[in-house]
C-alpha positions in Angstrom: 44.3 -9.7 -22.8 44.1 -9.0 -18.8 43.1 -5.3 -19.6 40.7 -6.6 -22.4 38.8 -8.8 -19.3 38.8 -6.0 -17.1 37.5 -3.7 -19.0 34.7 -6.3 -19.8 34.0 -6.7 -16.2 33.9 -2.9 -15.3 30.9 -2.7 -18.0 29.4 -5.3 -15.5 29.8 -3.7 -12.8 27.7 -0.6 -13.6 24.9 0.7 -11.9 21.5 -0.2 -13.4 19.2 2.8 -13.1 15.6 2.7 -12.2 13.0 4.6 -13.0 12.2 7.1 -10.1 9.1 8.9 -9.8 8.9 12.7 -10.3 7.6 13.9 -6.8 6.6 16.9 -8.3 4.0 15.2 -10.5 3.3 11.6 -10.0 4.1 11.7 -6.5 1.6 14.2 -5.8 -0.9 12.1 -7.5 -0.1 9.2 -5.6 -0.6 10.8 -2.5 -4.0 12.2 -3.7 -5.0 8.7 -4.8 -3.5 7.2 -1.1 -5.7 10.1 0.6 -8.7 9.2 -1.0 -8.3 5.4 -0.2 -7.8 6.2 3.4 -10.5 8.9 2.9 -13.3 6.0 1.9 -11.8 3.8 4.2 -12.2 5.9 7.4 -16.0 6.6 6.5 -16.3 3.0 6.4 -14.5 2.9 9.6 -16.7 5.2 11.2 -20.0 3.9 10.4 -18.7 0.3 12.0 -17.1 1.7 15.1 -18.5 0.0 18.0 -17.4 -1.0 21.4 -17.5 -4.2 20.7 -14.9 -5.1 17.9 -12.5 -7.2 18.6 -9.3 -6.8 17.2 -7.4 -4.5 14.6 -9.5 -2.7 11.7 -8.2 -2.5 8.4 -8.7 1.8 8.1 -5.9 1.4 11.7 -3.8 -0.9 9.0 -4.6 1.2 5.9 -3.5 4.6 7.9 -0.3 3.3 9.3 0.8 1.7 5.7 -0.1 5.3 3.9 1.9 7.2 6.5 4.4 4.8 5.9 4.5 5.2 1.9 4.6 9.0 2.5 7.6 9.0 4.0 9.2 6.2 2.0 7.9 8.7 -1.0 10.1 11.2 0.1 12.9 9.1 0.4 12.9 6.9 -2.2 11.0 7.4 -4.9 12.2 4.2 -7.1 8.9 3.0 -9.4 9.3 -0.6 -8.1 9.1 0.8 -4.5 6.8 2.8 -4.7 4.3 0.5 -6.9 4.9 -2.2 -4.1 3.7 0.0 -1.3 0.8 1.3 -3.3 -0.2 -2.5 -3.6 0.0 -2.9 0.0 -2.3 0.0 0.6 -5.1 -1.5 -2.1 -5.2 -4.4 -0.7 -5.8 -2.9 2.6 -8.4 -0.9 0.9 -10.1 -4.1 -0.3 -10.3 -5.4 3.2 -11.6 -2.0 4.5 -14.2 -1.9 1.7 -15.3 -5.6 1.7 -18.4 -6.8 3.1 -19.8 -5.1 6.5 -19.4 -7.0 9.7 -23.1 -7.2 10.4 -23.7 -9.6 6.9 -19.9 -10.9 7.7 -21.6 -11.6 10.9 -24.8 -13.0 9.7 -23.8 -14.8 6.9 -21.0 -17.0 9.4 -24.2 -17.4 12.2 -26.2 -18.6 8.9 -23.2 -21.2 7.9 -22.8 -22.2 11.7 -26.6 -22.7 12.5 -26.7 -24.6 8.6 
C-alpha cells in the first residue's frame, strides 16, 4: 500500500512544462515588434526633447525595459515570461504615445485657471 502512495506522489511531483517560445521564429518577431515600439517611441521622444523637462521620459523607461526583455529572451524564453515583459513594454508604449506635453500642459493650465 506504502509503494502504491508513493508512486502516487511521484506522479505529483513531476515537472509541469511550459510552453517556450521558438527564438528562431517568434522570438525574432517579438523583437521586431519591441523595435518598432521603441522605434515610434523615440521619434516621439525626439520631437519633445527640451531642456526643460523635468523628470524621466517614457522612450528612457521603454528603452531600458526592451533591453531588458532582450536579454531575458535569450535566457528564458517561457511564453508566460515573455508575454509579461511584452506587457510591460506596451504599456510603456502607451505612455510614450499618449497625449503631447504641450496639450498635457494646456489642458492642466485650463483645469487650474477653471
Amino acid at each position: 500500500m506504502a509503494s502504491f502512495m508513493f508512486l502516487g506522489f511521484l506522479s505529483q511531483m513531476k515537472p509541469a512544462y511550459e510552453t517556450r517560445v521558438d527564438p528562431a521564429t517568434e522570438g525574432k518577431r517579438l523583437k521586431q515588434i519591441w523595435q518598432e515600439l521603441e522605434t515610434k517611441c523615440f521619434d516621439r521622444y525626439l520631437d519633445e526633447a527640451d531642456d526643460d523637462f523635468k523628470g524621466v521620459h517614457p522612450y528612457q523607461k521603454l528603452k531600458k525595459e526592451v533591453s531588458g526583455c532582450k536579454i531575458v529572451l535569450h535566457e528564458d524564453s517561457r511564453r508566460d515570461v515573455l508575454e509579461e515583459c511584452t506587457q510591460r513594454i506596451v504599456t510603456l508604449a502607451q505612455q510614450c504615445s499618449g497625449p503631447k506635453r504641450e496639450q498635457l500642459m494646456v489642458a492642466l493650465e485650463n483645469d487650474f485657471l477653471s
